[in-house]
N, C-alpha and C positions, 0 to 999 in steps of 0.2 A: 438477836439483832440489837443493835446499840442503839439506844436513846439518842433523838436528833432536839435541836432547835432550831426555830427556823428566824433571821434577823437581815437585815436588806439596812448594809452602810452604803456610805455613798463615799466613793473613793474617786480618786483622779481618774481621770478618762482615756489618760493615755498608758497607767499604770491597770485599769482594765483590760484593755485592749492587749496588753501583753498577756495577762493572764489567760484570755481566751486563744490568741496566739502559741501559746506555749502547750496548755489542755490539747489544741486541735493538733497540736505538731508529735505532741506524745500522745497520743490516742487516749487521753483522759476527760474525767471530765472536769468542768470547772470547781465544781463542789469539791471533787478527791484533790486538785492542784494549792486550792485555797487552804483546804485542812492541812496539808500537808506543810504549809507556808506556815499558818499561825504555829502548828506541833513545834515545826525546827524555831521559829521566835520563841514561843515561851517555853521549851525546853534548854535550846542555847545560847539566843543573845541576854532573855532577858536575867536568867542568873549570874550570867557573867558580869551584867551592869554594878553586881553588887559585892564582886571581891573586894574592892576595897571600902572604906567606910568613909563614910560620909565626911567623920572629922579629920580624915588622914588626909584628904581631896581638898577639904578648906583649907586647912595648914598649908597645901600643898602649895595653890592658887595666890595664898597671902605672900607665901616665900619667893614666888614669882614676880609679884605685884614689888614687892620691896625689892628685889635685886633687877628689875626690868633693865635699868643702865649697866648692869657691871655683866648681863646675863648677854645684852648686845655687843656688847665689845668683848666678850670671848668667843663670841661667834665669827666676830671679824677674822 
């Protein structure tokens, strides 16, 4: 049997309510719906947060910041 911990966040009340919605809809419980939510976050959003690199993003942001006018009127 897997080692548990036991921790009580306090989240939005209407982003609860789904959970428990969603658990009673799929005949689960909330425990297996929650685990299940954080696995697929921190298996695949949050790696994905970091293919690029951090200095590639500022460079990126600045090159934005400096062409802001020439970047709107190709938009036009």
């Amino acid at each position: 049997m897997a080692s548990t911990k036991k921790f009580s966040p306090e989240i939005d009340s209407a982003l609860y309510d789904e959970l428990v919605q969603t658990a009673d809809r799929n005949g689960q419980t909330q425990r297996h719906v929650l685990e299940q939510a954080l696995r697929f976050y921190l298996h695949n959003v949050v790696p994905s947060q970091h293919l690029v690199r951090r200095e590639v993003m500022e460079a990126f942001e600045q090159s934005v910041a400096r062409n802001r006018e020439l970047l709107e009127r190709l938009a036009k």
